[in-house]
C-alpha atoms as one frame of an Amber mdcrd trajectory, in Angstrom:
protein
 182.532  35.109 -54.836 179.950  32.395 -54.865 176.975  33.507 -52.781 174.156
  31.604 -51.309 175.319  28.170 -52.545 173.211  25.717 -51.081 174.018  22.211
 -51.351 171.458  19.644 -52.756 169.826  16.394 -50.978 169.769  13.011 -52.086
 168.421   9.996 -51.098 165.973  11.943 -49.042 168.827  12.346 -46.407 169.516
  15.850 -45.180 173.020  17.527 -46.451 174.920  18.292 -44.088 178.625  20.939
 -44.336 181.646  19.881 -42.165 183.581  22.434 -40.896 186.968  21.972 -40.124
 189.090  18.275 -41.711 191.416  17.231 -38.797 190.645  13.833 -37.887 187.281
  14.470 -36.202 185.879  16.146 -39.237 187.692  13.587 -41.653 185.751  10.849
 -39.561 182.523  12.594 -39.667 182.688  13.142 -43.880 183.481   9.659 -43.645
 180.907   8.361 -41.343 178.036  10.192 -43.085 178.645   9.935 -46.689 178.818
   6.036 -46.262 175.328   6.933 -45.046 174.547   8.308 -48.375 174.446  12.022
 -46.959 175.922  14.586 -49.155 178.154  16.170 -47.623 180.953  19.567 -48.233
 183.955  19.570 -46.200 185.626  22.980 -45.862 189.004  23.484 -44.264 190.857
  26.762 -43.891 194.423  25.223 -44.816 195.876  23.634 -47.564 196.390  20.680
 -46.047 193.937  17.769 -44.398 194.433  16.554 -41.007 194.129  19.437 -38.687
 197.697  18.817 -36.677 197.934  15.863 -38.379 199.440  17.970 -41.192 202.786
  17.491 -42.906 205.785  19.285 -44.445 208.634  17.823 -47.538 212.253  17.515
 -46.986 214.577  15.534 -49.378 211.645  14.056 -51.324 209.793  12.587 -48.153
 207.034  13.893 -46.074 207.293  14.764 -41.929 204.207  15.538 -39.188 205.311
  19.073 -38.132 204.024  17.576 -35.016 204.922  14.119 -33.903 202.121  11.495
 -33.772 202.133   7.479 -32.841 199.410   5.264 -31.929 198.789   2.799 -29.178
 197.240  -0.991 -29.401 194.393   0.794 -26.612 193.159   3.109 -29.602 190.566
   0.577 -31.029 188.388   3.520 -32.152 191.449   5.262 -34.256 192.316   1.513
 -35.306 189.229   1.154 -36.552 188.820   3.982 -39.063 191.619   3.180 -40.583
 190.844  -0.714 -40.860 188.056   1.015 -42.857 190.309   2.401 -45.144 192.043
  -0.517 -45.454 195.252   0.371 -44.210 195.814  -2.200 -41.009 198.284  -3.708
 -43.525 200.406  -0.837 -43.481 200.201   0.205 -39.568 203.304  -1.425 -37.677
 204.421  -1.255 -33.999 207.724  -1.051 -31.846 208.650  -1.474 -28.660 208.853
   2.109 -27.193 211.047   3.374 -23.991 210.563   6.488 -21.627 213.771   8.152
 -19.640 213.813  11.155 -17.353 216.940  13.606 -17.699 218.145  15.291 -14.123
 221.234  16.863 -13.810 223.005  15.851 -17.201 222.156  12.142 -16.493 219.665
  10.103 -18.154 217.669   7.550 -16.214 215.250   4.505 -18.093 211.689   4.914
 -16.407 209.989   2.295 -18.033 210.457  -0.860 -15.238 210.035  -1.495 -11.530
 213.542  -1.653 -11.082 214.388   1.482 -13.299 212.045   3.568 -10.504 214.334
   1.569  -7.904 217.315   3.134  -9.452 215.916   6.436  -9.953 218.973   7.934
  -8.296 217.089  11.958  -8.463 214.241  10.760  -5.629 215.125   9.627  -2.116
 214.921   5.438  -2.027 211.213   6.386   0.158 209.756   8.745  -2.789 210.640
   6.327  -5.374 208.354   3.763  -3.388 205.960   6.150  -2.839 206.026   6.976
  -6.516 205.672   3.076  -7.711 202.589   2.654  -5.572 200.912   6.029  -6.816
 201.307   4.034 -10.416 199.910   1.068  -8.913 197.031   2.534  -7.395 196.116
   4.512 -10.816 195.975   1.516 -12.211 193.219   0.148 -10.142 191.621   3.224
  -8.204 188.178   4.161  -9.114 188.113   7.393 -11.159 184.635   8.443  -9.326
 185.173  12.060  -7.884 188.643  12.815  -9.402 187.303  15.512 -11.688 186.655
  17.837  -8.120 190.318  17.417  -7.138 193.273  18.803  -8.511 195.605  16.713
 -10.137 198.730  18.335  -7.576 196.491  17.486  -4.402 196.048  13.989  -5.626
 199.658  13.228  -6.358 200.895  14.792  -3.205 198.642  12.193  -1.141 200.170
   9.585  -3.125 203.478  10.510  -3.359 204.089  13.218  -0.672 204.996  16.424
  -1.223 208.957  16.354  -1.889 208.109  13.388  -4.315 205.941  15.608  -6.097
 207.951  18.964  -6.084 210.748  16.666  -7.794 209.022  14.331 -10.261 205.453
  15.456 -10.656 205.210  18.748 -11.186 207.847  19.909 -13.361 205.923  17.509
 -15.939 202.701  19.276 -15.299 204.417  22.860 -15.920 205.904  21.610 -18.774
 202.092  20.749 -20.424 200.072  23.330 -18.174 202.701  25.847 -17.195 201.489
  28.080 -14.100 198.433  26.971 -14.631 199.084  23.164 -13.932 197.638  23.532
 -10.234 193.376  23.493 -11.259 193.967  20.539 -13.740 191.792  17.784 -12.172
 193.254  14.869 -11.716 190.569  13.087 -13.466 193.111  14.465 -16.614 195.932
  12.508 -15.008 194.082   9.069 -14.116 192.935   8.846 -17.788 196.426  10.131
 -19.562 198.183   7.540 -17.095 196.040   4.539 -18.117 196.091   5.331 -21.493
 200.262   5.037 -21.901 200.918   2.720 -19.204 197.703   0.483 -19.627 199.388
  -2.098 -21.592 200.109  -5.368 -20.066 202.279  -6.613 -22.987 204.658  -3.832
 -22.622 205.199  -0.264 -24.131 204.962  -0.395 -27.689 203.635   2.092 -30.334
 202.531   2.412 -33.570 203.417   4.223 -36.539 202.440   3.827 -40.390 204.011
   3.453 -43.874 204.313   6.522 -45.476 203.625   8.953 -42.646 200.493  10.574
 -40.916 200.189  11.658 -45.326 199.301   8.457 -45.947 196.301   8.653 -43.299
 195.155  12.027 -44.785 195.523  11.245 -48.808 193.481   8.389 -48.307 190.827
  10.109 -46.903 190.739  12.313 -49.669 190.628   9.382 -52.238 187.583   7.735
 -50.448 185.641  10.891 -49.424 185.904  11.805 -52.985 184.900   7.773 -54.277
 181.949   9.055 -52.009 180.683  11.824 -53.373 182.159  14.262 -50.494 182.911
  17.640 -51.683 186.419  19.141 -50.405 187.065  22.825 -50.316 190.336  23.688
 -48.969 191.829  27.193 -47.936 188.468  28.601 -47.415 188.371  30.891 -44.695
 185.179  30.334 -42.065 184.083  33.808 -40.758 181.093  33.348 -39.702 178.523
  29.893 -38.719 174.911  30.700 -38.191 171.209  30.092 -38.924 169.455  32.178
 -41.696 165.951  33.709 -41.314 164.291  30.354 -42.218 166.454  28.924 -39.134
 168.581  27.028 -42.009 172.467  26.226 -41.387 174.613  28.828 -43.265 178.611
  29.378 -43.024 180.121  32.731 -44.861 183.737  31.866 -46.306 185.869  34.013
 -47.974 184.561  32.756 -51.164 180.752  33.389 -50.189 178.189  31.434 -48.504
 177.273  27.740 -48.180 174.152  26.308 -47.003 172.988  23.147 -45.859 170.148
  20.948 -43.857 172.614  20.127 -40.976 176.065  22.001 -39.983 178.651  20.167
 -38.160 181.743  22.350 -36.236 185.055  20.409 -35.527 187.242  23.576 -35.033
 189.218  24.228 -32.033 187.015  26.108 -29.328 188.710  29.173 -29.387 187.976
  29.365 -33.249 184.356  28.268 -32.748 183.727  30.424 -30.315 184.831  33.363
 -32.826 182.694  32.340 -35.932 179.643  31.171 -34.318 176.618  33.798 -35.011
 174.530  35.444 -33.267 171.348  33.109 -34.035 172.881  30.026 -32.977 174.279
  31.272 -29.620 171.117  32.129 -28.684 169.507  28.714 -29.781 172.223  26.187
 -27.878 172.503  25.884 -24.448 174.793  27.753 -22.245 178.357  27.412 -23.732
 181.712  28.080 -21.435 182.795  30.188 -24.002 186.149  31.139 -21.702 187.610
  27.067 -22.690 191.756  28.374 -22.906 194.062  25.726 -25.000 197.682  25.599
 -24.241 200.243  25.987 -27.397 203.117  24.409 -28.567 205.900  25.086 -30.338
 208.080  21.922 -32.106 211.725  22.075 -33.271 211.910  19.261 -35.588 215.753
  18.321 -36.228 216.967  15.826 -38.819 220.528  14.714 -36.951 223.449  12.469
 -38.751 222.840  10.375 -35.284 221.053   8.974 -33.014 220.912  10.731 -29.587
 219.291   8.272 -26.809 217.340   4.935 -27.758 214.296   6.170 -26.364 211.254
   7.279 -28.301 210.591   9.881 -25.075 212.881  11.814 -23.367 211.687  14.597
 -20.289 213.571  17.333 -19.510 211.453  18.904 -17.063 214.856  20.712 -15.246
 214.572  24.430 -15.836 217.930  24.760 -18.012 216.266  23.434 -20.902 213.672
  25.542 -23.059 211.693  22.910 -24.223 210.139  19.716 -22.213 211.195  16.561
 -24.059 213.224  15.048 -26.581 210.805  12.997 -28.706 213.261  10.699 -31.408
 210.682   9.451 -33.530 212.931   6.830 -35.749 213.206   4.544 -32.890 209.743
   4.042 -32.971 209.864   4.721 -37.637 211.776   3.069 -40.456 213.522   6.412
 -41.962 217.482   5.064 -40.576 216.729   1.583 -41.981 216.753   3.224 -45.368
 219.865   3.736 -45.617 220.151   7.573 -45.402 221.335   7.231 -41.744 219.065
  10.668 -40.708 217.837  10.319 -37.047 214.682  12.776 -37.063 214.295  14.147
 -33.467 211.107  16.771 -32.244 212.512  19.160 -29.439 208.629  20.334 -28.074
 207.345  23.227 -25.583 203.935  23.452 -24.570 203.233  27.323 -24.207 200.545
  29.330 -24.528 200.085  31.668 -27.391 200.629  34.580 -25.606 203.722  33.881
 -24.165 206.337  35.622 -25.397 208.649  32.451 -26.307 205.314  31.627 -29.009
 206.515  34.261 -31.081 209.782  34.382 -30.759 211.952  34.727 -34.014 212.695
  31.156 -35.152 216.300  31.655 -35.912 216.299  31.887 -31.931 214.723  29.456
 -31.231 216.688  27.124 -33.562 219.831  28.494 -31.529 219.040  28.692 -28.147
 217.635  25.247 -28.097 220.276  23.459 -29.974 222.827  24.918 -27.567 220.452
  23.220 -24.443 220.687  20.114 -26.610 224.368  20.198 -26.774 224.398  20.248
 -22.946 222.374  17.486 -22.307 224.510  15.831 -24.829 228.137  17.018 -24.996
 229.204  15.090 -27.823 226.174  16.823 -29.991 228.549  18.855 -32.777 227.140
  21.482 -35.310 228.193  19.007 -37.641 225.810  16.597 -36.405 222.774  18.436
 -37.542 222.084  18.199 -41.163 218.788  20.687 -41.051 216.193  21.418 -38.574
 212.070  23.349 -38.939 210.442  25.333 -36.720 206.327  24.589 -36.109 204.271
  26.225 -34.002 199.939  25.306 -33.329 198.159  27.582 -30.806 195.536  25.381
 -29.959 196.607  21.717 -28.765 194.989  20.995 -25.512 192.333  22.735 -23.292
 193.761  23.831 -19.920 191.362  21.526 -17.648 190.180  23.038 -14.739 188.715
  21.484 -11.946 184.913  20.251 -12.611 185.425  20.122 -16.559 183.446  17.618
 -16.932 180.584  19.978 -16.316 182.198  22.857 -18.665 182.459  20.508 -22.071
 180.181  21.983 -24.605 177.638  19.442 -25.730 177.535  17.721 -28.792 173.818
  19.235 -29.904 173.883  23.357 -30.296 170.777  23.487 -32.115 168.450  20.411
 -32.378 168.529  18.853 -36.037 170.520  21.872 -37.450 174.123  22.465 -35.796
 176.136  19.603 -33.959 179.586  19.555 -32.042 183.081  17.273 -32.254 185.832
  19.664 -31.114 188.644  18.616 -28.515 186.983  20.586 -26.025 184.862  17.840
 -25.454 187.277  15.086 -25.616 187.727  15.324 -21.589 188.161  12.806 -19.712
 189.723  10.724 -22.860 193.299  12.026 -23.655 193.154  14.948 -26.205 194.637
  12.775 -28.888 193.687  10.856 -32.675 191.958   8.447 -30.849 190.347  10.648
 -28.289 188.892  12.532 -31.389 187.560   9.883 -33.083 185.456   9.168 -29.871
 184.280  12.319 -29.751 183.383  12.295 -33.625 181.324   8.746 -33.091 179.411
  10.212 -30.310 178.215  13.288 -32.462 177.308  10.932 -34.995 174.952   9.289
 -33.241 173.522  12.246 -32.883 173.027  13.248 -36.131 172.187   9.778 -37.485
């Protein structure tokens, strides 16, 4: 054990221990330490990059959980111009396609909604306008409505029964019907925001490459990293000082910064600090997923996104991340394909044993895609993260924890406060800035 370790100030600038190093506490090491603030970074995991994170296969290195970005996510961009690795960032064009009764339909044009044979010729009208009005509507009062009352007015009710809300189960399950659609407006504009078409981004060497050079420049910086430390508990001692009990002992400093996930805050945070900080919603839920990642001799569809909202299929899309990387053009002809289910982690399906998973959801593959043989499939993972995205509810914006607990001592960047920015890299980053100028 090493108790009551207190970390040292220089510079006459207060210390200050990061909790948690996905991207938002990555950026905030980062941000600080450039300041000249010493700062300790403590992660439970082995690994940086919170869900960023990244398994081996055949001498390369995977996201367990598929990641792009977009030309919109200046902030993201930004960071890692800081690091210097704009060089390395490269972009594709990127396609979207709908799958409804074994049939696979482009959604990604005017004219593909025209031929979107699964709506009546009226909804699909209805539909296009609804994406043409989110586009230019005012988001003012959006957070007090639900996003299934707002789509409805646009696109009428059979519209939405078909097309809408089978994609809001598949990220919300029952609970899609209080997500404001304040949620929708900003995930909408985010992906389909781009007059110069759909393209996204990806980088050379993997979501790795993002995380090891963190480490290289938080360390050129002074930063201290301490991996697979367990937080149990984040409080203020009996001088009203920052302290955080690992499972290695305890760790002091001038300011404490918390980028867990909510559910984990909420579970660590002491006694004294509750009662410093302002009312918290301390009932914030996050939806689950679950990802099958599959490494297939070919390629299934040329779209980077596939929906499969019909109930037949256990999982709700089909993301094929080499079209959008550069693994096929290396010659080892692997197509690596994500099957994903957002689920809670208290659903039964969240624990289910993976060798049943890996069955039952290669068999739904095989009927989207007859031709699929077992051949086909050189070797596939399992991955599973129970906290991904808070279930909105209506009026969130009042609900998001603020980024101040305790003035001058304990701060806030989690993705419970990301809302109404999409719960994403970039979205985090945002979050992380604003927190900073906080503590700065």
């Amino acid at each position: 054990m090493c108790p009551n370790v207190t970390m040292s100030s220089s510079k006459n600038l207060p210390s200050i221990l990061v909790l948690g190093a996905g991207i938002s506490g990555l950026t905030s090491a980062l941000r600080l330490a450039e300041q000249g603030h010493p700062v300790t970074l403590i992660e439970g995991s082995d690994q940086l990059g919170g869900l960023g994170t990244f398994f081996g296969h055949e001498g390369r290195t995977f996201e367990k959980f598929y990641h792009c970005m977009l030309p919109s996510d200046g902030p993201l961009l930004g960071v890692l111009d800081s690091l210097g690795l704009t060089p390395e960032i490269y972009w594709r064009p990127s396609s979207f396609a709908y799958a409804d009764n074994g049939q696979i339909y482009p959604l990604n044009t005017p004219v593909d909604l025209l031929k979107f044979a699964p709506l009546p010729f009226v909804d699909r009208i209805r539909v296009g306008i609804t994406g043409a009005w989110g586009r230019v509507c005012s988001a003012k009062g959006l957070d007090e409505i639900t996003t299934a009352q707002w789509l409805q007015g646009l696109s009428g009710k059979r519209a939405f029964t078909k097309f809408w809300q089978p994609m809001l189960e598949a990220k919300f399950g029952d609970r899609y019907q209080d997500v404001p659609a304040l949620w929708f407006w900003t995930r909408f504009n985010r992906e389909k925001g781009e007059s110069k078409g759909e393209v996204k981004g990806y980088i050379r060497g993997g979501y790795k490459r993002i995380t090891d050079t963190f480490a290289t420049r938080l360390k050129e910086l002074g930063v201290t990293l301490r991996l697979n430390e367990q937080i149990e508990r984040a409080d203020l001692d009996a001088q009203g000082q920052p302290v955080v009990k690992t499972n290695t002992g305890e760790t002091r400093a001038d300011r404490l910064l918390i980028t867990l996930p909510w559910p984990t805050l909420v579970k660590v945070l002491g006694d004294s600090i509750k009662a410093a900080a302002p009312a918290l919603h301390e009932d914030i839920d996050f939806q689950g997923v679950i990802n099958h990642v599959l490494f297939l001799k070919r390629p299934l569809t040329k779209h980077y996104w596939l929906a499969t909202a019909e109930s037949r299929y256990p999982f709700d899309g089909v993301v094929e991340t080499s079209t959008l990387t550069d693994e096929p053009d290396r010659g080892s002809g692997r197509h690596v394909v994500y099957l994903t289910k957002y689920v809670h982690r208290t659903d039964p399906r969240f624990i289910q044993p993976e060798a049943e998973i890996k069955a039952f959801w290669f068999s739904a593959l095989q009927r989207l895609f007859p031709d699929l043989k077992a051949e086909d499939l050189e070797t596939d993972f399992i991955f599973r993260a129970p906290f991904v995205e808070p279930v909105y509810t209506r009026g969130f914006l009042n609900k998001r924890p603020p980024e101040v607990l305790v003035p001058e001592k304990v701060y806030l960047a989690t993705t419970a406060q990301v809302y109404p920015v999409v719960t994403s890299w970039n979205g985090s980053v945002i979050q992380a800035e604003k927190t900073l100028q906080k503590i700065i």
